[in-house]
C-alpha positions as a Markdown table, in Angstrom:
| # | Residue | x | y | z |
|---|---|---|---|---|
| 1 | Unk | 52.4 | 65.7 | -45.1 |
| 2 | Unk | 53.8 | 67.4 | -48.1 |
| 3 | Unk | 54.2 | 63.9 | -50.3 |
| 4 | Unk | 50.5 | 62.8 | -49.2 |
| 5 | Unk | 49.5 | 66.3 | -50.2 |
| 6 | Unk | 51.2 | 66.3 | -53.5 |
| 7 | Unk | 49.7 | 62.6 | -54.0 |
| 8 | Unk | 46.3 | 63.7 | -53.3 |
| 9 | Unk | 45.8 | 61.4 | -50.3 |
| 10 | Unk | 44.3 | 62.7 | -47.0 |
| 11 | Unk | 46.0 | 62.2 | -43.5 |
| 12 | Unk | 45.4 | 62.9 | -40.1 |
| 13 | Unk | 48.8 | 63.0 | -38.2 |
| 14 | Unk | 49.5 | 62.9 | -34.2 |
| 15 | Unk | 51.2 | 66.2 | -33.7 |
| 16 | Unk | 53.9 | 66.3 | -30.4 |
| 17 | Unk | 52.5 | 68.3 | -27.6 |
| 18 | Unk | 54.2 | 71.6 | -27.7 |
| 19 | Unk | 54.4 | 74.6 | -26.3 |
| 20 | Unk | 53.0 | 77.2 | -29.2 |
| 21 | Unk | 49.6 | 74.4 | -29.3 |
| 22 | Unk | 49.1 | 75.0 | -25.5 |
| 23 | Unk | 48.9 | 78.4 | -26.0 |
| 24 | Unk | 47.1 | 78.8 | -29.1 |
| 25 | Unk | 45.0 | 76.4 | -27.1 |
| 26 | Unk | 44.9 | 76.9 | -23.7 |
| 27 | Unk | 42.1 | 79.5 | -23.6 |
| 28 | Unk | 39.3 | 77.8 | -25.0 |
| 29 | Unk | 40.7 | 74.8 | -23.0 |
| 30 | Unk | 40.8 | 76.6 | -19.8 |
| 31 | Unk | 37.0 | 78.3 | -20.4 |
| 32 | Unk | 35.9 | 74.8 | -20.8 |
| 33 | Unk | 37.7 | 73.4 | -17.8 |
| 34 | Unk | 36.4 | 75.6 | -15.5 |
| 35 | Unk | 32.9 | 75.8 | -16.5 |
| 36 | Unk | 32.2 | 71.7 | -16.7 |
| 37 | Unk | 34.8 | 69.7 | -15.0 |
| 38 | Unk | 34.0 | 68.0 | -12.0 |
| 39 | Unk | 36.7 | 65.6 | -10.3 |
| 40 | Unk | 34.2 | 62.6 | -10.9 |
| 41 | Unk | 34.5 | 63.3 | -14.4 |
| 42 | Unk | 36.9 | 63.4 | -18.0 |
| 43 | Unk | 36.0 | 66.7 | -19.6 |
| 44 | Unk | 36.6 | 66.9 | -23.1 |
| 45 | Unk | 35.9 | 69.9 | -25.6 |
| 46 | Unk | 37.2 | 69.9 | -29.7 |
| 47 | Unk | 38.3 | 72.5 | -31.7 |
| 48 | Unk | 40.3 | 73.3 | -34.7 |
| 49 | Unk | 42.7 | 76.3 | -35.5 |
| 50 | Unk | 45.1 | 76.9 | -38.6 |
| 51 | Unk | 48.8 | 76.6 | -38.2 |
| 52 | Unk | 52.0 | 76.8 | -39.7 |
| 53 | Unk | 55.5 | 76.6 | -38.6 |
| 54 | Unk | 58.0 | 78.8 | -39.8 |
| 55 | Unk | 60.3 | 76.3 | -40.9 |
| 56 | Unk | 59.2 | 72.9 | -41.7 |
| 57 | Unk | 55.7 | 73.6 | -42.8 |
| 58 | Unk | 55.6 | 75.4 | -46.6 |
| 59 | Unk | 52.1 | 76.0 | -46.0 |
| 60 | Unk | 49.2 | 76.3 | -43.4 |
| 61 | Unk | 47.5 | 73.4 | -42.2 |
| 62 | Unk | 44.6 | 72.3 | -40.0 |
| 63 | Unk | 45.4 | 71.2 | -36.4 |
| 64 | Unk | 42.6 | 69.8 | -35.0 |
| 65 | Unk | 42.4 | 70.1 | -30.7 |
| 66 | Unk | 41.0 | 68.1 | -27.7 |
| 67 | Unk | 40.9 | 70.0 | -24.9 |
| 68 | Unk | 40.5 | 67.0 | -22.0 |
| 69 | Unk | 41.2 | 67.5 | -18.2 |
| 70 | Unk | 41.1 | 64.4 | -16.5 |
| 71 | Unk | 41.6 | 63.3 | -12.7 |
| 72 | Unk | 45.3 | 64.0 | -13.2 |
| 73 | Unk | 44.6 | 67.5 | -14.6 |
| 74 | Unk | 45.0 | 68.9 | -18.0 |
| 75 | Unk | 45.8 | 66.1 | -21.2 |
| 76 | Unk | 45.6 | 68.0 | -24.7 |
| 77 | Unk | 46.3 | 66.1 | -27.6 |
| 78 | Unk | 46.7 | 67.1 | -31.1 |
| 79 | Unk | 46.2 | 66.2 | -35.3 |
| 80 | Unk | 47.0 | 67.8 | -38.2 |
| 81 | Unk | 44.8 | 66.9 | -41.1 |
| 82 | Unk | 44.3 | 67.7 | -44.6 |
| 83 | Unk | 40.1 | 67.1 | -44.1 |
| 84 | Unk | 38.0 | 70.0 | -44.5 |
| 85 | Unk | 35.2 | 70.5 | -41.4 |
């Protein structure tokens, strides 16, 4: 992130599930779940928040959020990206 930033070239990274995401997360997630999944269904809701880590990240970044609950139950995936909304 840091060398595409200091190139000037966007990204949009995969993050690793985590635990700090699911709960930064988890209650728009869960407001969503509950008011329109049905089993029948995927259920899928976007979101972004800002983020940084207190080691590896020198600055803070946006981590862009889908909030899906499928069959199986919850599936939250993750991106960082240097694009503005």
């Amino acid at each position: 992130m840091a060398w595409c930033e200091a190139a000037g070239i966007n990204f949009v990274l995969g993050l690793a599930k985590n635990k700090r995401f699911d709960a930064l997360s988890r209650a728009g997630a869960s407001r969503h779940s509950r008011r329109s999944w049905t089993p029948c269904e995927p259920s899928r809701a976007f979101g972004d928040l800002t983020y940084h880590t207190r080691k590896t990240w020198r600055r803070t970044r946006r981590v862009v959020v889908k909030a899906e609950h499928l069959a199986k139950g919850a599936n939250p995936r993750y991106v960082v990206t240097s694009l503005r909304q």
